[in-house]
C-alpha positions as CSV (number, residue, x, y, z in Angstrom):
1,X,57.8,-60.0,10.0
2,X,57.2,-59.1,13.8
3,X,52.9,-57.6,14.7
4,X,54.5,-54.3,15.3
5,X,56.2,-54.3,12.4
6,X,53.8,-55.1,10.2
7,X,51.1,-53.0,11.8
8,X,53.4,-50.4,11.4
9,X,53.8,-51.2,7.8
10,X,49.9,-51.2,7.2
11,X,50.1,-47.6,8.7
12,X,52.6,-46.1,6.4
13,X,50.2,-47.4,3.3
14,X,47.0,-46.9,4.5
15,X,45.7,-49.8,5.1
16,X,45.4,-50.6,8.5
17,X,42.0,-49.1,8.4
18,X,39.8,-45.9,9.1
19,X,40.8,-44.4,12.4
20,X,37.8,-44.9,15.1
21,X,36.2,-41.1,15.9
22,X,36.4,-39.9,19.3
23,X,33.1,-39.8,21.1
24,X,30.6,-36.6,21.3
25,X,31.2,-34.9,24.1
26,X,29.4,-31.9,25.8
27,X,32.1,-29.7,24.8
28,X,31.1,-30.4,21.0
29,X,27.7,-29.6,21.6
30,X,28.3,-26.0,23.0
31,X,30.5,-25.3,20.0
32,X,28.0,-26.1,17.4
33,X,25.7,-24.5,19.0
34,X,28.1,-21.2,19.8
35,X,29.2,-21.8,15.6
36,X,25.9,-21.7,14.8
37,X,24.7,-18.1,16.8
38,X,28.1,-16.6,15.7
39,X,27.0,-17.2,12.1
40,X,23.2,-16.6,12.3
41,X,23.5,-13.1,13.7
42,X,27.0,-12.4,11.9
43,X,26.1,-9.2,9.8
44,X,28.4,-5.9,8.2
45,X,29.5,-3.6,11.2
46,X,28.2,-6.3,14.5
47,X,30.4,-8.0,16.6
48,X,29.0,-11.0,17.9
49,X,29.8,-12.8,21.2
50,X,28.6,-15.9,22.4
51,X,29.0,-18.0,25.5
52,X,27.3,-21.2,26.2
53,X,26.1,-22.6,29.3
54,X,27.1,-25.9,30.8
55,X,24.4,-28.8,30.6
56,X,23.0,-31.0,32.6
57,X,25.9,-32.9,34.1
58,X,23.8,-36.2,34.3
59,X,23.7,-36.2,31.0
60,X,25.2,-38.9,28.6
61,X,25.5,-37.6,25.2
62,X,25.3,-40.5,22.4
63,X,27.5,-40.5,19.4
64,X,26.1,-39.1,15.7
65,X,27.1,-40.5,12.9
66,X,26.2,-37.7,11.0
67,X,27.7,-34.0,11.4
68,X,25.2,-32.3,14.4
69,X,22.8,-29.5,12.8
70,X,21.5,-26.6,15.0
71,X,18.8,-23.9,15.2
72,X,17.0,-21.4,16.7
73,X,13.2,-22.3,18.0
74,X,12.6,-18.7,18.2
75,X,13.6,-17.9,14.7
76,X,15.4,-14.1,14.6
77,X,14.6,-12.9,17.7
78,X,17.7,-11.4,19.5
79,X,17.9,-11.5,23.7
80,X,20.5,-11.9,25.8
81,X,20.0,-15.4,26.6
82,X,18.7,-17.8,23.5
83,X,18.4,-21.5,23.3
84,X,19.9,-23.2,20.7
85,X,18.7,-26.9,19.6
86,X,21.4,-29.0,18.6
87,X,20.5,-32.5,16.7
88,X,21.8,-35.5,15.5
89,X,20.0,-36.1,12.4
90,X,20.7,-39.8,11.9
91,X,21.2,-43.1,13.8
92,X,19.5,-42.8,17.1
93,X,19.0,-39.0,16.4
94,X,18.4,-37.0,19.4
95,X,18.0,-32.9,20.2
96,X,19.7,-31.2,23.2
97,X,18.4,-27.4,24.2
98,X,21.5,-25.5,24.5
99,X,21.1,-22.2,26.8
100,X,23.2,-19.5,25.4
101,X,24.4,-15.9,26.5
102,X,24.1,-13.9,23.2
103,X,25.7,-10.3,23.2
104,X,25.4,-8.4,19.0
105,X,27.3,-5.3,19.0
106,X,26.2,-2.4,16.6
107,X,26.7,1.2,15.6
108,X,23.4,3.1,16.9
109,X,22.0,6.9,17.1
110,X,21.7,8.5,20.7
111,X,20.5,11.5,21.3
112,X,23.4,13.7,22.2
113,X,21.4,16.8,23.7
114,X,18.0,16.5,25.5
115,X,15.5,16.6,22.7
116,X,11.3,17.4,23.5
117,X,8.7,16.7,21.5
118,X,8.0,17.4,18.3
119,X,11.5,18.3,17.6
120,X,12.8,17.3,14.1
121,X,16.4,15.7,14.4
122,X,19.4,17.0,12.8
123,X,22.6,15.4,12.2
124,X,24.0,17.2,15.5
125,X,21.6,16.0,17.5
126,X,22.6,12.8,17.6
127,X,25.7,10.4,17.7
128,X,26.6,7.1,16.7
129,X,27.3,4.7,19.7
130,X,28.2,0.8,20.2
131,X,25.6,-0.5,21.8
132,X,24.7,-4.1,23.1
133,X,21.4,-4.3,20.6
134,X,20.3,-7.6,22.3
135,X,19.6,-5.1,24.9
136,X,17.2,-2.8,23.1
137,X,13.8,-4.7,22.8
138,X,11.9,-1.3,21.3
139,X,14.5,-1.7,18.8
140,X,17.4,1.4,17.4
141,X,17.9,3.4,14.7
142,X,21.2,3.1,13.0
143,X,21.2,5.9,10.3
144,X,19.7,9.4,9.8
145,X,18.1,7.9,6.7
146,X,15.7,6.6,8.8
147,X,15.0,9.7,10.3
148,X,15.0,12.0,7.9
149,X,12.1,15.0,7.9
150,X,10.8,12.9,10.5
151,X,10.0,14.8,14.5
152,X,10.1,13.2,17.7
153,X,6.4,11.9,19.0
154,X,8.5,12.0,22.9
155,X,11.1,13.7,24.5
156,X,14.1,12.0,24.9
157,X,17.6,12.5,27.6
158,X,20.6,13.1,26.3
159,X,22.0,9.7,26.0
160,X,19.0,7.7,25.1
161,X,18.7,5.8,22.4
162,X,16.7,6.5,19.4
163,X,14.0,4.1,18.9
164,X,11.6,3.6,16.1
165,X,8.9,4.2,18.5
166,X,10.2,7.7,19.4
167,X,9.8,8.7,15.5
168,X,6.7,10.6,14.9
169,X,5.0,11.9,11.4
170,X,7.2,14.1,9.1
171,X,7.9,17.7,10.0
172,X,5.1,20.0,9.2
173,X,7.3,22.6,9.3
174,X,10.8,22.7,7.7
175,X,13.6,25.1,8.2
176,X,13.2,27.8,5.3
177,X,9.7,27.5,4.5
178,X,7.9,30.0,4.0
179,X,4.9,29.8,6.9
180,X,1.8,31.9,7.8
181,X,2.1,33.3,11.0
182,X,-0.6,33.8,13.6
183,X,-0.9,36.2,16.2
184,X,-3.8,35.8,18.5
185,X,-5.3,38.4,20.6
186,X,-8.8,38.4,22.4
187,X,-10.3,36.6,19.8
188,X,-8.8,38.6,17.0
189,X,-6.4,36.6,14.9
190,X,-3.7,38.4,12.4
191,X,-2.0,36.7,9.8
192,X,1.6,37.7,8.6
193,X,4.0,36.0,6.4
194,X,7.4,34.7,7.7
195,X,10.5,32.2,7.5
196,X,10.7,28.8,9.7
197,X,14.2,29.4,11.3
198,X,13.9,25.7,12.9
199,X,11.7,22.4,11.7
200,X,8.9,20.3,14.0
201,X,5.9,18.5,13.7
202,X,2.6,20.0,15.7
203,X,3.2,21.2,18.8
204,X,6.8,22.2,18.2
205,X,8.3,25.3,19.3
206,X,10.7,27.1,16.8
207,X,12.0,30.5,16.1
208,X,10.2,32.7,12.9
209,X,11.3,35.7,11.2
210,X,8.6,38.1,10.4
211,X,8.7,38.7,6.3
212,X,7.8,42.0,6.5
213,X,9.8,43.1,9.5
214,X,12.3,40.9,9.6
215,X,11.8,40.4,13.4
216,X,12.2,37.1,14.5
217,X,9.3,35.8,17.1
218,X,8.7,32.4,19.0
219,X,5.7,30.0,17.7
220,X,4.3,26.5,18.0
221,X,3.7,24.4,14.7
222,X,-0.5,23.9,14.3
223,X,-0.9,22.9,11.3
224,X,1.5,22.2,7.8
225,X,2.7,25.8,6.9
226,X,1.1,27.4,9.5
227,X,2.7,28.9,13.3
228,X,1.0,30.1,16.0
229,X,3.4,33.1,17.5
230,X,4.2,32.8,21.3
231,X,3.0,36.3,23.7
């Protein structure tokens, strides 16, 4: 029987040995490391993208006889550009930094109306928007469960978007509570009862209606159940 043949024959029956791996090349690396940010930051309702930079062209990658492992030496922290360590855990284990661009899109509230301070936040005050979050280092609120009875502690543009930070204490006023009202004069203060037509924390302006008279005035939110009533 000719070589070829009988190399050949080896082949068809398995037994003309394991097949030698290719070596690593830098393309590998930038994939485990683009795998591995795609998982990390994978979560219900994001879209992840992830680009890798090129290394160093000088240099020369050895081969792992183990599968590489990667991770993040900054833990959680989202940017948009992360390194990534990628290792070779056995042999003549080595670690390359891997410079990613890192963009994790998600569903976030934005103020759809210019909103001041003190101003509680309703349902049509804001919108959800997809937003680049890697972009958003005072962070985002996704849901009005976060928000709820909660007021503004600064004003916000129409088209911001709503940060933790912008959250203030709960409302001390809600709409439909029953408030005192207080109207000030030279010194002299009166006290009527009335209806909250709007909500706020102090220093919020909102709209009361007079229980007696039924007229409706403007006031500013002191103090928990209590309005100050505008000249």
């Amino acid at each position: 029987m000719g070589l070829a043949r009988r190399g050949l024959l080896l082949a068809l029956l398995g037994l003309a040995g394991p097949a030698v791996a290719a070596p690593l090349s830098e393309a590998d690396v930038r994939a485990q490391a683009e795998r591995f940010v795609q998982r990390h930051f994978a979560a219900p309702g994001s879209r992840v993208e992830v680009k890798s930079e090129p290394l160093d062209p000088r240099l020369r990658i050895a081969d792992c006889p183990a599968p590489l492992v990667a991770s993040l030496p900054g833990g959680d922290r989202m940017a948009p550009r992360i390194s990534v360590l990628v290792r070779c855990p056995a042999g003549e284990s080595w670690t390359l930094r891997v410079p990613v661009e890192l963009q994790v899109w998600r569903q976030v509230l934005v103020a759809s109306r210019p909103l001041i301070r003190g101003d509680g936040i309703a349902a049509a005050d804001v919108h959800a928007e997809e937003r680049d979050v890697t972009r958003l280092p005072y962070g985002y609120v996704e849901s009005m469960d976060q928000v709820a009875a909660r007021s503004l502690s600064r004003a916000l543009a129409a088209g911001s978007v709503l940060t933790p930070g912008a959250l203030g204490g709960r409302r001390m006023v809600r709409a439909g509570d029953h408030v005192q009202v207080v109207a000030e004069l030279d010194g002299i203060a009166v006290r009527a009862e009335g209806i909250a037509l709007g909500s706020g924390d102090s220093g919020a302006r909102l709209r009361v209606r007079n229980g007696s008279s039924g007229r409706v005035v403007d006031a500013v939110v002191r103090a928990p159940g209590v309005v100050v009533a505008l000249p």
